[in-house]
Residue frames relative to the residue before (quaternion, step in Angstrom):
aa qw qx qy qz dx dy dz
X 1.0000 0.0000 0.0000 0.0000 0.00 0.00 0.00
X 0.2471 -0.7874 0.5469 0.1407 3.47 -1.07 0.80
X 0.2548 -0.8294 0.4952 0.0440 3.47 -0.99 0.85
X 0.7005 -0.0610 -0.1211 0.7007 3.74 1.25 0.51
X 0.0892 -0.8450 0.5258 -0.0386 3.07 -1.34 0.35
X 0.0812 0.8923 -0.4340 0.0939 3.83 0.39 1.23
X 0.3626 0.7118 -0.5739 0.1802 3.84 -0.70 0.55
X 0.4746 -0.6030 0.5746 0.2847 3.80 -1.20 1.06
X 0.2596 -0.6584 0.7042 0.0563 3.54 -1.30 0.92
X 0.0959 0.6900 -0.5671 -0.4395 2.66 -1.71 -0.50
X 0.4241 -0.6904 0.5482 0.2070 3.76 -1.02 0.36
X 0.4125 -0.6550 0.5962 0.2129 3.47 -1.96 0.91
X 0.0988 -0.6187 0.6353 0.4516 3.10 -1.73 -0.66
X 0.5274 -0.4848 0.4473 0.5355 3.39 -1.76 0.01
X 0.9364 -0.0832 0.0210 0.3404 3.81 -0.37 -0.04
X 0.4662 -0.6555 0.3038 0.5106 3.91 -0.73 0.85
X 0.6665 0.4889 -0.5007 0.2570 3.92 0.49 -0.09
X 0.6284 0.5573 -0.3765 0.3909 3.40 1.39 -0.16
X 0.4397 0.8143 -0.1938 0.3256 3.09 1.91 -0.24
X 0.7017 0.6140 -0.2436 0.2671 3.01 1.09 -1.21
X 0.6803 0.4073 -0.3977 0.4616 3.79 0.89 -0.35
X 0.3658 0.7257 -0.4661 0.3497 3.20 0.90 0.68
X 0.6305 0.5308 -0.1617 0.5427 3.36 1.76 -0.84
X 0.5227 0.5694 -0.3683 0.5166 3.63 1.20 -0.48
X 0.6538 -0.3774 0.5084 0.4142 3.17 -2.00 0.23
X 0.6576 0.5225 -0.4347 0.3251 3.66 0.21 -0.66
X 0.7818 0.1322 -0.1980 0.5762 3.46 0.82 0.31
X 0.1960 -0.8529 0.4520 -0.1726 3.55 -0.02 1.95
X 0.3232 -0.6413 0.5969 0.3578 3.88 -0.51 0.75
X 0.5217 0.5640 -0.2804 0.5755 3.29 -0.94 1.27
X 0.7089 0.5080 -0.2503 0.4204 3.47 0.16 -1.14
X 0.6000 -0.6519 0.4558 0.0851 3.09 -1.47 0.73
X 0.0944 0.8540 -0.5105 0.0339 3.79 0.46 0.37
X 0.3480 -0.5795 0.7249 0.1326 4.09 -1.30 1.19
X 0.9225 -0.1807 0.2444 -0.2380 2.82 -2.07 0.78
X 0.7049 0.6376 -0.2725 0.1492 3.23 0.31 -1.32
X 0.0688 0.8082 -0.5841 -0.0293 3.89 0.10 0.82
X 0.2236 0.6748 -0.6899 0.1364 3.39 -1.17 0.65
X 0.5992 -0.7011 0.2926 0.2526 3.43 -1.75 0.90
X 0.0834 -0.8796 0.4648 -0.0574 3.14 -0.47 0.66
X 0.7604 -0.0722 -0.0079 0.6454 3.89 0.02 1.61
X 0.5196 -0.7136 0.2285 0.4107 3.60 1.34 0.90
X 0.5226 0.6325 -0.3711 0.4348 3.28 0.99 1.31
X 0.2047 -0.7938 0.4467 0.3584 3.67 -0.30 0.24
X 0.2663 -0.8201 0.5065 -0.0001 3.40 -1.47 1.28
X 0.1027 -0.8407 0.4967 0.1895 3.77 0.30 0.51
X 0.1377 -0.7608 0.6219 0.1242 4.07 -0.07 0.99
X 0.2887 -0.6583 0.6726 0.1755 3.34 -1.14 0.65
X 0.1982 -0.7256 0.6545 -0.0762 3.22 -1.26 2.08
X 0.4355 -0.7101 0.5474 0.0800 3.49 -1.23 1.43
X 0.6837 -0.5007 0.3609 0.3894 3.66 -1.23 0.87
X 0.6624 0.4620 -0.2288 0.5436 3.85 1.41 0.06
X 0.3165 -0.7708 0.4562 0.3124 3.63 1.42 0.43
X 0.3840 0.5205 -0.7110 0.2760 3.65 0.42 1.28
X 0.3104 -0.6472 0.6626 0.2139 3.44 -1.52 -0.12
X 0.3032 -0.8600 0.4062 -0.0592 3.09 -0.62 2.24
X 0.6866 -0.0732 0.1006 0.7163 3.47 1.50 -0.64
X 0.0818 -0.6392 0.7303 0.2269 3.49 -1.68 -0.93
X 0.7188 -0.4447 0.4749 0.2450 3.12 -2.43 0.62
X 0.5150 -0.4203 0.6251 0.4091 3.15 -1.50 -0.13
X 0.8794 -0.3417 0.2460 0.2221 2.88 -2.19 0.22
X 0.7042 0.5177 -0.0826 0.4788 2.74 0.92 -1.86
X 0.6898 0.3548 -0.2926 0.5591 3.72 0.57 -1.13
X 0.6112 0.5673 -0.4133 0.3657 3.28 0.50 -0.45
X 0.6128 0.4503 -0.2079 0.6152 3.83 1.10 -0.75
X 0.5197 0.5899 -0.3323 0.5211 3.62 0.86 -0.52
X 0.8609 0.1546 -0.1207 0.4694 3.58 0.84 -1.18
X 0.4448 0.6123 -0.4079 0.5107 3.03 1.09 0.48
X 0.7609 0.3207 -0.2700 0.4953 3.73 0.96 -0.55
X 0.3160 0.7477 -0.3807 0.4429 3.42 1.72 0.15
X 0.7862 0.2126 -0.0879 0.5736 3.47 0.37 -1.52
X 0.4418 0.5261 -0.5639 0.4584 3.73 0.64 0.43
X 0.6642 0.3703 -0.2466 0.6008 3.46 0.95 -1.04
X 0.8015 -0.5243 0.2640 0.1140 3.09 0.10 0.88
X 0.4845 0.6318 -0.3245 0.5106 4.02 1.93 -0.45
X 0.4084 -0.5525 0.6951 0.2116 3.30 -1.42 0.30
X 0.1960 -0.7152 0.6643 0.0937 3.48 -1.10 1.19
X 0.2136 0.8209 -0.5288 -0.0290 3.06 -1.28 0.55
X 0.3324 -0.7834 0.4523 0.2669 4.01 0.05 0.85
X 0.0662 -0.6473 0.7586 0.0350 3.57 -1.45 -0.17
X 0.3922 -0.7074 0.5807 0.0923 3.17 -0.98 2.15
X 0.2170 -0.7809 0.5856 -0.0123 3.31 -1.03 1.19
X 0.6572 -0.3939 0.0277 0.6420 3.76 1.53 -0.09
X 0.1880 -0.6825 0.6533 0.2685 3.24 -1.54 -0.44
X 0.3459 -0.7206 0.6009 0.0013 3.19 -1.84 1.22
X 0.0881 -0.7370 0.6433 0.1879 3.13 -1.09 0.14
X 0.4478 -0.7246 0.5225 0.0379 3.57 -1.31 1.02
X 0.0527 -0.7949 0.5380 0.2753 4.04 0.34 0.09
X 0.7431 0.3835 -0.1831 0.5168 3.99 0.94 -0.44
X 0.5604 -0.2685 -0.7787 0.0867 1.75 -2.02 1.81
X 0.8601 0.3556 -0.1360 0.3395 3.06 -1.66 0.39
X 0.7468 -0.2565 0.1108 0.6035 3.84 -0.25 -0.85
X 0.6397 -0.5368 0.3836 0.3942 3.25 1.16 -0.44
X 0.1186 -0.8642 0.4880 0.0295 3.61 -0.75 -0.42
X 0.2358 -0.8689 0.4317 0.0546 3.24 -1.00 0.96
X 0.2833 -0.7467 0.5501 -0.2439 3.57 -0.32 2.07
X 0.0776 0.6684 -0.7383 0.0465 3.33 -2.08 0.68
X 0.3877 -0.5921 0.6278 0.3241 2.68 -1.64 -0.70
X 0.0859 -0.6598 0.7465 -0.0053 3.46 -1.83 0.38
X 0.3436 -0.6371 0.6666 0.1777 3.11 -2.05 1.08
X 0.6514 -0.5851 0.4629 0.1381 2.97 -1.51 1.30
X 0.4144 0.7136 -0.5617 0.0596 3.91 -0.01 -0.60
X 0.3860 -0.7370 0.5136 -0.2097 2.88 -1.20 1.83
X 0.5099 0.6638 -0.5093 0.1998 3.90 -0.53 0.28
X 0.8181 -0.2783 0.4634 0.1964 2.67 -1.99 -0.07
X 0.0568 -0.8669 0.4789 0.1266 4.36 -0.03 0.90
X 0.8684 0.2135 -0.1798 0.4099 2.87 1.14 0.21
X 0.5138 0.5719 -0.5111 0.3843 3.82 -0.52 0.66
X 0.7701 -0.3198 0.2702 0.4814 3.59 -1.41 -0.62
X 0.7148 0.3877 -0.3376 0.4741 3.87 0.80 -0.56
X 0.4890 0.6760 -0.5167 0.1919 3.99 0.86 -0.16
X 0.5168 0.6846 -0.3983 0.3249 3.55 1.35 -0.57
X 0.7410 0.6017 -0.0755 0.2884 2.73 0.99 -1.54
X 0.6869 0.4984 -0.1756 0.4989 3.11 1.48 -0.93
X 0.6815 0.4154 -0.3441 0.4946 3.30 1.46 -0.60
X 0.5534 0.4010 -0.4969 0.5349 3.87 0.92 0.52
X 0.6524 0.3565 -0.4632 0.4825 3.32 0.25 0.35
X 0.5521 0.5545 -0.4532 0.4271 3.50 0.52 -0.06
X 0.6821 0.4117 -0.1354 0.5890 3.61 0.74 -1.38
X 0.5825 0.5168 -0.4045 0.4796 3.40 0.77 0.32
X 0.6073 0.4828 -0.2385 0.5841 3.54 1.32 -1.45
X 0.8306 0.1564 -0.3271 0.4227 3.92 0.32 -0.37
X 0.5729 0.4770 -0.5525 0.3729 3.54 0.89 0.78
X 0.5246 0.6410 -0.2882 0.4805 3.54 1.55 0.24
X 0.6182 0.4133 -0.2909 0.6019 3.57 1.24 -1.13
X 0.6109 0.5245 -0.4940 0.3280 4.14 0.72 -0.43
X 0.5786 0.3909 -0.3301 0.6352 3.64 1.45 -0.96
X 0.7823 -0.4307 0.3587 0.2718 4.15 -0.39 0.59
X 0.5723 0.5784 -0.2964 0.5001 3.73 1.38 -0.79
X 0.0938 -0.8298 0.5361 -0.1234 3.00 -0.63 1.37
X 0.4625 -0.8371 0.2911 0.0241 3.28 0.42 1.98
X 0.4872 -0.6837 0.5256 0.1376 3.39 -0.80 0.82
X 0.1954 0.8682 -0.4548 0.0361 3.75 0.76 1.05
X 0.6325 0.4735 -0.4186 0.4478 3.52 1.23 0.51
X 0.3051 -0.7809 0.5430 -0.0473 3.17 -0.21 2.13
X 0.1176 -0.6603 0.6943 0.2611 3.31 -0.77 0.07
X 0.8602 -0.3560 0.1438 0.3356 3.44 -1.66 -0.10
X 0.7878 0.2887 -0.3308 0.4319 3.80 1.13 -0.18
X 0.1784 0.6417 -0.5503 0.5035 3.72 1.95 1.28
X 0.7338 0.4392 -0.3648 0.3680 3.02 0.25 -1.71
X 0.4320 0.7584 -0.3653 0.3238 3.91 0.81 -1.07
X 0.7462 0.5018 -0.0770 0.4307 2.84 0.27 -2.26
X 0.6907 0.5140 -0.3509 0.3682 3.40 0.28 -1.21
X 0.7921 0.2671 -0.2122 0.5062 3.53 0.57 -1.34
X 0.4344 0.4476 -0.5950 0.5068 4.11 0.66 0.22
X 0.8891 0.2311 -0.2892 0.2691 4.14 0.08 -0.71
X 0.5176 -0.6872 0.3572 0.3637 3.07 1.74 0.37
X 0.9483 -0.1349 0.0668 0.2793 3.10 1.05 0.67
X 0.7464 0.4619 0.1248 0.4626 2.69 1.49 -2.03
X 0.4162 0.5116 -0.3880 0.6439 3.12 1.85 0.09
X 0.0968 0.7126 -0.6948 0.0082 3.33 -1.86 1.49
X 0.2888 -0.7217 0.4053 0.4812 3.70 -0.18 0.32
X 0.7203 -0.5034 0.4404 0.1838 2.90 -2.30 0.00
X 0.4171 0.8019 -0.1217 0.4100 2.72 1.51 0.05
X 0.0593 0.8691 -0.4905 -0.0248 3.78 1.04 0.46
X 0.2409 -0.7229 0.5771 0.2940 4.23 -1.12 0.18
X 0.4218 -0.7596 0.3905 0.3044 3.43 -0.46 1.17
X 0.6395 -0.4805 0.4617 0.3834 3.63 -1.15 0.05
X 0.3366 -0.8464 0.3103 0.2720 3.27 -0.90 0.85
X 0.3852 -0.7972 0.2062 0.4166 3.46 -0.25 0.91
X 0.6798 -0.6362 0.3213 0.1726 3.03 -1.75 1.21
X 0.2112 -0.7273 0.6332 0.1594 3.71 -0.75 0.69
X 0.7152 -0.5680 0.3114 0.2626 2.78 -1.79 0.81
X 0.6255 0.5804 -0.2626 0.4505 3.11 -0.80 0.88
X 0.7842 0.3561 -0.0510 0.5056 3.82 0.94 -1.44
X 0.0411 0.7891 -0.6076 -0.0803 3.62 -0.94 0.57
X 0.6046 -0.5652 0.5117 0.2304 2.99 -1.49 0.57
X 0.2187 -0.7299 0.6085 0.2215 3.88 -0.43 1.25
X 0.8243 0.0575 0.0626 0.5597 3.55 0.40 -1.61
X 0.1398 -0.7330 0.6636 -0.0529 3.59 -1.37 0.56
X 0.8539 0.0919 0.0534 0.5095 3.42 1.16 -0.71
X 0.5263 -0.6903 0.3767 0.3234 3.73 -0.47 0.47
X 0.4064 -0.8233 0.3866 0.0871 3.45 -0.69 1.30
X 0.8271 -0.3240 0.3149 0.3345 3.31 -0.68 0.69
X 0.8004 0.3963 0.0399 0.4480 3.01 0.22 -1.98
X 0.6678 0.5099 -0.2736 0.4682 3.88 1.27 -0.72
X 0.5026 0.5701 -0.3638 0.5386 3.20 1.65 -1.14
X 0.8631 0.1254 -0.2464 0.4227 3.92 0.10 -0.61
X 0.1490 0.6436 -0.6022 0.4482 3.41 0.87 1.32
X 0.7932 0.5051 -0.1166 0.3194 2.98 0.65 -2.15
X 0.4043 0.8227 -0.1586 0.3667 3.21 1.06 -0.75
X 0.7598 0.3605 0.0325 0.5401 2.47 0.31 -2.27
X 0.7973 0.4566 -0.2565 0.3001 3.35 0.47 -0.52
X 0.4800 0.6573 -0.1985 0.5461 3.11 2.26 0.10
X 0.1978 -0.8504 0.2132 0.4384 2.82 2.04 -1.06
X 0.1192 0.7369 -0.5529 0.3701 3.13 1.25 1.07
X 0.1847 0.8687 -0.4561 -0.0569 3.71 0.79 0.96
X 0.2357 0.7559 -0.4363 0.4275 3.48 2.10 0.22
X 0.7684 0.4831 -0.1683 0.3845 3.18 -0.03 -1.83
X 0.6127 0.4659 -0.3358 0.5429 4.08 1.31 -1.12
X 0.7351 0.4626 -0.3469 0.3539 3.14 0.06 -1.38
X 0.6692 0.4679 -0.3123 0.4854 3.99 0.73 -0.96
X 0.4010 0.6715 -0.3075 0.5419 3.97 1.44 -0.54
X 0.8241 0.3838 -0.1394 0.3925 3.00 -0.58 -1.43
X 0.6916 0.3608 -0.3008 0.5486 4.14 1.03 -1.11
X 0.7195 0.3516 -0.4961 0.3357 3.32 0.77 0.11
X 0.4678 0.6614 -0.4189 0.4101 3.56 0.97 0.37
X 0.5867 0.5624 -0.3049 0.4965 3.12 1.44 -1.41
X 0.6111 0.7412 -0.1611 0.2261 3.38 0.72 -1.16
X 0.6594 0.3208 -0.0978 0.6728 3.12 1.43 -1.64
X 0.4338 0.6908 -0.3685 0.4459 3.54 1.03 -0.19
X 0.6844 0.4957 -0.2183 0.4881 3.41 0.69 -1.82
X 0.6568 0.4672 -0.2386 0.5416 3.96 0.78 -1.66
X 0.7758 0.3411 -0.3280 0.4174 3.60 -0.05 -0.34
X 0.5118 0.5069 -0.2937 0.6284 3.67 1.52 0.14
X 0.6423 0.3465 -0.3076 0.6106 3.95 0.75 -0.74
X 0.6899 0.3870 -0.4280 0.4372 4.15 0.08 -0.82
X 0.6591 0.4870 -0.4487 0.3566 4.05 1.09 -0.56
X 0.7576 0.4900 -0.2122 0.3755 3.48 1.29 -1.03
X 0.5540 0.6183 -0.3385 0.4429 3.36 1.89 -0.04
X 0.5478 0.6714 -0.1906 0.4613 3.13 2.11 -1.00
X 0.3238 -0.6798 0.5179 0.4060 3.83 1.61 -0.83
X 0.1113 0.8345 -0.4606 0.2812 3.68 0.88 0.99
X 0.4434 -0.0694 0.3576 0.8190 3.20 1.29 -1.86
């Protein structure tokens, strides 16, 4: 039996028009992503499902069976979007990331623990820091001696880019942070957000028209 489980994936989508809210605030490096395995072309496929019950991509095969015998054993599965890429080749191209695995046990004396360290790992991937979530046996230690609050020092580097592929997101934007906000209803915190966007907006519109732009 397994009691945590941590490793960076990466994940597809099925196509670049299904792709696109992938670029929206609804789907935030950082973010929190459920589960969902089911068969698919007699194979099992785990699709990662957003706090809005869309389905944004899915695992390979293998991880996908990997997490599929996870929650048989009994762990909660849960992913954290670390970025998204786009490929131009083969063909049109395609649009791909990555996500951290983080695996455990919901219930007993260590579940607390593991879920502050989770919310730790995706309040860390929003600032760009891309946590180290495959612990081995004195991580696992750490975590539940600090309740949680213990992350290593360890960061996993980005993987390196081939020709052809950029990186869209890596890090939470400005603009998602006061999505979020708002949607907490901190509508102080949006509304003041948003005018300062408008703001640099306005200046970067007066320095083009002072320039003889328009």
């Amino acid at each position: 039996m397994t009691d945590y489980f941590g490793r960076y994936v990466d994940f597809q989508t099925v196509s670049k028009k299904d792709s696109g809210t992938l670029l929206g605030a609804d789907n935030s490096v950082g973010d929190i992503y459920a589960l969902d395995v089911r068969m698919d072309e007699g194979s099992q496929r785990a699709w990662l499902v957003n706090r809005f019950d869309q389905r944004i991509g899915y695992l390979d095969a293998a991880t996908s069976r990997k997490v599929k015998t996870l929650q048989a054993e009994g762990l909660s599965t849960h992913a954290v979007l670390s970025f998204v890429a786009f490929t131009d080749h083969p063909d049109e191209g395609h649009y791909w990331g990555q996500v951290a695995l983080v695996c455990f046990k919901p219930k007993g004396a260590d579940a607390d623990a593991f879920q502050a360290f989770l919310q730790n790992v995706a309040k860390r991937m929003g600032d760009g820091t891309r946590t180290q979530v495959d612990l081995g046996a004195e991580g696992i230690a750490k975590v539940v001696e600090s309740q949680g609050s213990w992350v290593p020092a360890k960061s996993v580097p980005m993987p390196v880019n081939e020709k052809g592929t950029a990186i869209l997101k890596r890090r939470r934007k400005l603009s998602e942070r006061a999505i979020d906000h708002g949607r907490a209803g901190n509508k102080g915190c949006y509304v003041v957000s948003w005018a300062f966007l408008l703001i640099v907006v306005a200046l970067i519109m007066f320095g083009l028209h002072s320039c003889g732009v328009f």
